[in-house]
N, C-alpha and C positions, 0 to 999 in steps of 0.2 A: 477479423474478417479477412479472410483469404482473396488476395487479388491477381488476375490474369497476370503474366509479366508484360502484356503490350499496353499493360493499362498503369504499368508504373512510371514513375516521374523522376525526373534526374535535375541536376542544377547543372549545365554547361557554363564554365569560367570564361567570359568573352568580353573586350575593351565593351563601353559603357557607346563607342564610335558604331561598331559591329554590331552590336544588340541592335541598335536602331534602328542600319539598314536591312538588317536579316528582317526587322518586323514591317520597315516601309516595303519590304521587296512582297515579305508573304500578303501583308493590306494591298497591294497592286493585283496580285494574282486572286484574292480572295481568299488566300488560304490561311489557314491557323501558322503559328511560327512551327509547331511542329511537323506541319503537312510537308510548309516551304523545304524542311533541313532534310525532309525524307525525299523529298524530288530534289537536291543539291547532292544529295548521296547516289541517289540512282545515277545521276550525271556524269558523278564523278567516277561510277562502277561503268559506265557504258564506255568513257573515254580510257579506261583504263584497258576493255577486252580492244577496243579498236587500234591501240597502241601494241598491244600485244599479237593481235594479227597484224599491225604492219612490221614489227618486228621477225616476225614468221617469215613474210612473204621477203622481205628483204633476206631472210638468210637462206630463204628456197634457190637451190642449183639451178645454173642457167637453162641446163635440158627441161628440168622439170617447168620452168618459169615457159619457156618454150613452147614444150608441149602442152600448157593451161592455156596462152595464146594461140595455137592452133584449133586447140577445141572452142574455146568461145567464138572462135571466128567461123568454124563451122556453124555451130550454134545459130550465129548471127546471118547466112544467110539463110535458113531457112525461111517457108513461106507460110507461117503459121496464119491460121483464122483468128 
């Protein structure tokens, strides 16, 4: 029988310490242990793109940094509804 590959199973190698809390953290949340590691993965893809653009912004040129400050500030006062 042929199975989807989202539907297959893996063994993760983790202390007997880790196991526990991975499964008291996903029992807190309600979620399965594999819901839990699939939102700990997003987390850790989210803090990875935010690290990456402050990376960016810190090697951005002062003109350019500059000139994003003057625009947002226009931006900001506007009198929007």
């Amino acid at each position: 029988m042929h199975q989807a590959a989202s539907h297959l199973h893996t063994t993760i190698k983790v202390t007997t310490a880790l196991r526990d809390r991975l499964k008291e953290q996903a029992s807190d949340e309600r979620r399965t242990l594999g819901e839990h590691l699939a939102v700990l993965a997003d987390l850790e893809d989210r803090r990875r793109r935010f690290e990456s653009l402050r990376l960016a912004i810190e090697a951005s040129p002062p003109d350019v940094l500059a000139a994003q400050a003057e625009e947002t500030a226009a931006w900001e006062k506007l009198d929007l509804p």
